[in-house]
C-alpha atoms as a printed R data frame, in Angstrom:
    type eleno elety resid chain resno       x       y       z
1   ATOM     1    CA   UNK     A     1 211.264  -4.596 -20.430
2   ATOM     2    CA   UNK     A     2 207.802  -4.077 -18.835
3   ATOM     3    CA   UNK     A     3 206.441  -0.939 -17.128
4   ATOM     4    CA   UNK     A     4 206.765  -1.263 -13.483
5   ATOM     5    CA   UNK     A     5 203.694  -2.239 -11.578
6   ATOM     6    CA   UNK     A     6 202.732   0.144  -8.510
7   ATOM     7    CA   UNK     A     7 200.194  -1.555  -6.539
8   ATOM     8    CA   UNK     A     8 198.628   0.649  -2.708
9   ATOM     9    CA   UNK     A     9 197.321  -1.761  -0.570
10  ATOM    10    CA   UNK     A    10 194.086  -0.714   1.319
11  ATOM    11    CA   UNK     A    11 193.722  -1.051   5.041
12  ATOM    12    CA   UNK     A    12 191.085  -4.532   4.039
13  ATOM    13    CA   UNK     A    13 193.742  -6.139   2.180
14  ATOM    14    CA   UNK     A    14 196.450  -5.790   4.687
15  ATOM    15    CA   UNK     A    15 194.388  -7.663   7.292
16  ATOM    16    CA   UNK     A    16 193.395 -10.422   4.542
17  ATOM    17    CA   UNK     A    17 197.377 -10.658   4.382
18  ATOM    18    CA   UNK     A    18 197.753 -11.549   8.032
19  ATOM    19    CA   UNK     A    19 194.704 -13.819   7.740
20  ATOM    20    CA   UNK     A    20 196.502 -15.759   5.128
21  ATOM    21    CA   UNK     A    21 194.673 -14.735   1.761
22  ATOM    22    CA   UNK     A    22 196.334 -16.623  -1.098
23  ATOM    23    CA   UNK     A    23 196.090 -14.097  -3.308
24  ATOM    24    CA   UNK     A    24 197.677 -11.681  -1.197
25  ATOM    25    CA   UNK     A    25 200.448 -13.877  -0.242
26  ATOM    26    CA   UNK     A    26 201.020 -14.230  -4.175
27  ATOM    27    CA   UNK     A    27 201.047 -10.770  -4.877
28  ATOM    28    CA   UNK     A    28 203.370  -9.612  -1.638
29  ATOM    29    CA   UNK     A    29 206.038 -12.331  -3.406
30  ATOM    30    CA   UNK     A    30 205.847 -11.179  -6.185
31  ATOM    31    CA   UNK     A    31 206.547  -7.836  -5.394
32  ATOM    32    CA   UNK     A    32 209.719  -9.304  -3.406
33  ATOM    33    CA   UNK     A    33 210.744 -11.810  -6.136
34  ATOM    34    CA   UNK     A    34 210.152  -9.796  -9.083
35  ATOM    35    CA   UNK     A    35 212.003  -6.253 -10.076
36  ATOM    36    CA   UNK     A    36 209.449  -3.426 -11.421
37  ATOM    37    CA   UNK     A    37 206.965  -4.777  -8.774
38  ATOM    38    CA   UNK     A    38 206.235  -2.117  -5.634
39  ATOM    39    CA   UNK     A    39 203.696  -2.528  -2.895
40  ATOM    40    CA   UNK     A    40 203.308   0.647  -0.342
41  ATOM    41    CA   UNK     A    41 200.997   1.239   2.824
42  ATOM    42    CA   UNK     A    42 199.603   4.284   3.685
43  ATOM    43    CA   UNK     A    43 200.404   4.822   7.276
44  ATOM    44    CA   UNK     A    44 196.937   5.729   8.058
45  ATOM    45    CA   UNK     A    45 195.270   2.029   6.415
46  ATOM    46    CA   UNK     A    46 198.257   0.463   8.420
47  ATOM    47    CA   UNK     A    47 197.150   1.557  11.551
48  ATOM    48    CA   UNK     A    48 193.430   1.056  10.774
49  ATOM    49    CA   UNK     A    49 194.647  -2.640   9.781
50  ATOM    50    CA   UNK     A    50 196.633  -2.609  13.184
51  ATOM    51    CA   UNK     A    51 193.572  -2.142  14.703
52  ATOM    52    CA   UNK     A    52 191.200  -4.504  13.040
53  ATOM    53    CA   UNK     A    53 193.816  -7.637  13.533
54  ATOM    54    CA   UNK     A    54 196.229  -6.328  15.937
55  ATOM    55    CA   UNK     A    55 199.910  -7.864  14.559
56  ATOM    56    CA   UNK     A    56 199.722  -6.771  11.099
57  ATOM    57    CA   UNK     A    57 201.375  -3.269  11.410
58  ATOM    58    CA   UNK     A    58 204.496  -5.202  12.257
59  ATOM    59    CA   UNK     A    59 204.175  -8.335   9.960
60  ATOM    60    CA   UNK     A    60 203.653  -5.540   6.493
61  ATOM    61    CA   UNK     A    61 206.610  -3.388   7.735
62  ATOM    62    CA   UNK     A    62 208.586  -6.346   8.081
63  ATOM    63    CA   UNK     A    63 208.042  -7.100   4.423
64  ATOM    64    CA   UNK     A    64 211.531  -5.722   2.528
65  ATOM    65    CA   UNK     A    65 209.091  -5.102  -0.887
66  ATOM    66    CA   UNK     A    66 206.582  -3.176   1.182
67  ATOM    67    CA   UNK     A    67 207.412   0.874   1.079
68  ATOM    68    CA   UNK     A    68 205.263   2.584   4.108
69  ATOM    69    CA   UNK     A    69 203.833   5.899   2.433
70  ATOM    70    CA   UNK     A    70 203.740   8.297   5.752
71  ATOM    71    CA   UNK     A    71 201.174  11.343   6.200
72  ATOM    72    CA   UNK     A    72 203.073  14.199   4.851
73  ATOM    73    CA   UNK     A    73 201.933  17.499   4.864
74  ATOM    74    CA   UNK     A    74 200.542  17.156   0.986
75  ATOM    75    CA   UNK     A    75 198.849  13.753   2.140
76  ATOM    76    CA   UNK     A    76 197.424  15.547   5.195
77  ATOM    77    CA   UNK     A    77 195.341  18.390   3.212
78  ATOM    78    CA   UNK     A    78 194.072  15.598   1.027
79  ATOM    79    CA   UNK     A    79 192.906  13.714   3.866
80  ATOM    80    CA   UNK     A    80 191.614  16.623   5.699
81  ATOM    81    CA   UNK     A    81 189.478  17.241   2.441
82  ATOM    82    CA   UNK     A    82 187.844  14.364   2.579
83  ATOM    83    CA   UNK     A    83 184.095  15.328   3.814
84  ATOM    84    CA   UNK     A    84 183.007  11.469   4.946
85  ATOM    85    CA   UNK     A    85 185.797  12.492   7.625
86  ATOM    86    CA   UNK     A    86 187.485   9.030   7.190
87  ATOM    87    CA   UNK     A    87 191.180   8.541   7.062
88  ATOM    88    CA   UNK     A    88 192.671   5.242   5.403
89  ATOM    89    CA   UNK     A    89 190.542   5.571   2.100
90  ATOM    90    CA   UNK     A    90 191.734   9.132   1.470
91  ATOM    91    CA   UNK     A    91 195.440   8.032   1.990
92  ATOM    92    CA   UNK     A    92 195.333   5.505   0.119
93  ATOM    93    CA   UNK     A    93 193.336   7.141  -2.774
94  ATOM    94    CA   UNK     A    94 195.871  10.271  -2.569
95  ATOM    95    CA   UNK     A    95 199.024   7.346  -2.478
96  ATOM    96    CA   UNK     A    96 197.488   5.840  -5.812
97  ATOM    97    CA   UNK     A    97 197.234   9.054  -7.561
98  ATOM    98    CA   UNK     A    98 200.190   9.901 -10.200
99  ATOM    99    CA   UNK     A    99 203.586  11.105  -9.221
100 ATOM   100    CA   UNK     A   100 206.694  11.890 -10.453
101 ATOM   101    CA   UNK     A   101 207.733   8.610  -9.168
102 ATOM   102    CA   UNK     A   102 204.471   6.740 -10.195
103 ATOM   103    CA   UNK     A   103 203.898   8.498 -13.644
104 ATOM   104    CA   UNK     A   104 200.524   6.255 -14.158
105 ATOM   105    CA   UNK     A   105 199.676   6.060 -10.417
106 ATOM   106    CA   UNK     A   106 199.035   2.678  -8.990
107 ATOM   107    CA   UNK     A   107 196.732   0.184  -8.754
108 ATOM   108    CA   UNK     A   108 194.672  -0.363  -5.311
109 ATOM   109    CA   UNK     A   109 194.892  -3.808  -3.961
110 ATOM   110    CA   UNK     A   110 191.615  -4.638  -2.455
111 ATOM   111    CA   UNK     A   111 188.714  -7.264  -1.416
112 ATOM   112    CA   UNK     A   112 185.770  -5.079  -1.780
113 ATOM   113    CA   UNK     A   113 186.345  -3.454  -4.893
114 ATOM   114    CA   UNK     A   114 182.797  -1.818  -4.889
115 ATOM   115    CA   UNK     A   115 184.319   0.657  -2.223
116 ATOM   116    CA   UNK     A   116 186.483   2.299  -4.440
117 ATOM   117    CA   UNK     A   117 183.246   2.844  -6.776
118 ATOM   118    CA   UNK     A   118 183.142   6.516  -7.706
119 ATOM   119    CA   UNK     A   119 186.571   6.925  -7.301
120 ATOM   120    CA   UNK     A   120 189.223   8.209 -10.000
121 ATOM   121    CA   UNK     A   121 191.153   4.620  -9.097
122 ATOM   122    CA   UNK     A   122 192.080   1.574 -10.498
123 ATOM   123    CA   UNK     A   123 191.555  -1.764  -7.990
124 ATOM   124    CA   UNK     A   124 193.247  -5.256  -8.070
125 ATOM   125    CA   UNK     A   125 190.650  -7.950  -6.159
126 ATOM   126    CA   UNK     A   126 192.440 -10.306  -4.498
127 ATOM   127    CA   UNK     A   127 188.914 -11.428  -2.966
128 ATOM   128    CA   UNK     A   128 188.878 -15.573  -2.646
129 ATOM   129    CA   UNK     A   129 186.423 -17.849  -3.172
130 ATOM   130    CA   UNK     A   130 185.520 -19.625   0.020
C-alpha cells in the first residue's frame, strides 16, 4: 500500500479550478476516485479565491474529497505572525505543515510555484501550457 498523499490547495489554484485548469480537474478526481488521496482549503485562500472569481467558494465545498481547514485558534497565531500581514499564504503554509494527522505534511498545489520560494514547503504545479 502507498503512503497517503496530502495535497493544500492555495487560494491561485482554487480559482484555476473554476476556470477549468486540466490539471486541476485531474488532481480534484483523483483525490475523489482514489483512497489515500486528500485535498483541503484553508478557509482564508477560499475566501480570497471567492473573491478573485466569485462562485468558487461554493463549487470547492461542494467537492466530497475536498476537507475545508477552518481558522482555529492555533491557525490564527500563525497567521497573525505573519509580518507581510497577508492571510491565505500563512494558512495555507501553517495547513501544509506536519500533524498528527499529516505525519509528513502536505504538498501545496499551486500555479506560481516561485511564491512559495523561501518557504519550508513542498509545491505541486499544476501550471498549463497555453
Amino acid at each position: 500500500m502507498s503512503e497517503p498523499v496530502h495535497v493544500v490547495l492555495d487560494e491561485i489554484v482554487m480559482v484555476a479550478a473554476g476556470q477549468g485548469n486540466v490539471l486541476v480537474s485531474r488532481l480534484i478526481h483523483r483525490a475523489h476516485a482514489e483512497a489515500g488521496w486528500y485535498l483541503y482549503a484553508p478557509a482564508r485562500a477560499l475566501v480570497e479565491a471567492d473573491r478573485a472569481r466569485p462562485g468558487t467558494a461554493e463549487y470547492l465545498a461542494a467537492l466530497p474529497a475536498l476537507t475545508l481547514l477552518p481558522l482555529d485558534l492555533p491557525t490564527a497565531l500563525a497567521v497573525a505572525a505573519d509580518p507581510a500581514g497577508a492571510w491565505s499564504m500563512p494558512h495555507a503554509l501553517h495547513a501544509a505543515q506536519p500533524t498528527p494527522e499529516r505525519p509528513d505534511g502536505a504538498v501545496i498545489a499551486t500555479i506560481h510555484p516561485d511564491r512559495w520560494t523561501g518557504h519550508p514547503v513542498r509545491t505541486l504545479n499544476l501550471a498549463t501550457e497555453e
